[in-house]
Steps between C-alpha positions, in 0.01 A plus 500: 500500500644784295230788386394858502371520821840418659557885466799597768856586340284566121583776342274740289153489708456853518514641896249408728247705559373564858202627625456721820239367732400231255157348561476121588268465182503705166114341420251333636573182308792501660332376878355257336842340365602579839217263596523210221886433631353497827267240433688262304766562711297308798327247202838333425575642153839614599729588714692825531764348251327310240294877520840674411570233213179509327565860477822410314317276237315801372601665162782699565362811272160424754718457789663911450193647329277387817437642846593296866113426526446360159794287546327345784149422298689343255624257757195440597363425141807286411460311814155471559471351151786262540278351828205475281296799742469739227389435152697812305173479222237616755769726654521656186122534446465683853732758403345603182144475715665712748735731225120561370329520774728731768209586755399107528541406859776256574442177679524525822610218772530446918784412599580569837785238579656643174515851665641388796774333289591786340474701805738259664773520202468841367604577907747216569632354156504120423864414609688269296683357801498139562675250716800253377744276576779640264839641682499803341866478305592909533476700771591900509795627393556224242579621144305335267444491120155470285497259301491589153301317282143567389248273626209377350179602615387761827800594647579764792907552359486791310734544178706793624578280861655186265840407524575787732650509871400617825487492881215332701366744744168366608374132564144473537440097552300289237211677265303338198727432215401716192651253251303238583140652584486748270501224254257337623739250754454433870649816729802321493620763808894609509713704689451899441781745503586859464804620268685816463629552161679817420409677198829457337498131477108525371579753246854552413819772642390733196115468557431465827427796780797510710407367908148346417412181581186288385317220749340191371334211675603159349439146603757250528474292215660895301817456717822354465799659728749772314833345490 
């Protein structure tokens, strides 16, 4: 799936803009996004990649005129409504209730196996490895090429890795396939692997910084060897 938020190689974005000693949260509405992904998260809406692809079905002028956070309640509208677990018409009357009313107190809930949940991921992450009986078909050292067409749908090859060449340097066993459970598929796992690709071949002898060198994780299904 081709769209705006497949940003790396595009020109004209204006320079990113760091912050020193950036807080974890800008607002307060911000925990509680922190909190809704959380949630659904453990309720089965998604998964980390169907997450990442409803993100890429928003609006593209919404997509770059919105903040991290409010990417993440929109997933949580868009998928919460799909499910039939949140009618968008009474969502829409809280907010004005709430818009009008700023000091009403929010609803509040219990939810102590929820905190330990988070707890547990926020600390240790929710790893995407899983078990297989594939032979993994590279190993490191192997050249390799991306393949270079443009798939339909949540994918994890990004537009400025297509068609281009590199050397394995890292194999890290079987992980949840992004192009099949991001859309919506079973995990689907495949072998994971590291790949050096040096800036020249990414961008170009007349573009490209001379001695860098870019690393991107791919899964096997990407690969085909250089001849």
């Amino acid at each position: 799936m081709n769209g705006v938020f497949d940003l790396g190689g595009t020109d004209g974005m204006g320079k990113v803009q760091t912050v020193e000693n950036e807080p974890v949260f800008r607002a307060e509405w911000e925990k509680a996004a922190f909190a809704m992904f959380s949630n659904c998260f453990r309720a089965g809406f998604f998964g980390v990649d169907s997450f990442r692809h409803s993100i890429e079905q928003m609006e593209p002028a919404d997509y770059l005129l919105s903040n991290y956070y409010e990417h993440w309640v929109h997933v949580v509208e868009s998928r919460g409504s799909a499910k039939g677990v949140i009618d968008l018409a009474e969502l829409e009357q809280r907010t004005k209730f709430y818009l009008e009313n700023p000091d009403a107190p929010l609803p509040r809930r219990e939810d102590p196996e929820l905190l330990a949940f988070v707890d547990a991921v926020v600390k240790s992450g929710a790893p995407a490895n899983r078990p297989t009986d594939k032979v993994p078909r590279f190993k490191v050292g192997d050249r390799v090429t991306i393949g270079a067409d443009s798939p339909r749908g949540h994918t994890r090859r990004a537009r400025y890795i297509r068609g281009r060449t590199g050397e394995i340097t890292g194999a890290h066993g079987a992980a949840i396939y992004p192009d099949s459970a991001g859309n919506d598929g079973p995990e689907a796992p495949e072998h994971l692997y590291t790949v050096r690709f040096t800036a020249e071949e990414l961008w170009g002898p007349e573009t490209a910084e001379p001695n860098n060198t870019v690393y991107f994780d791919v899964w096997e299904p990407y690969l085909t060897l250089a001849s």
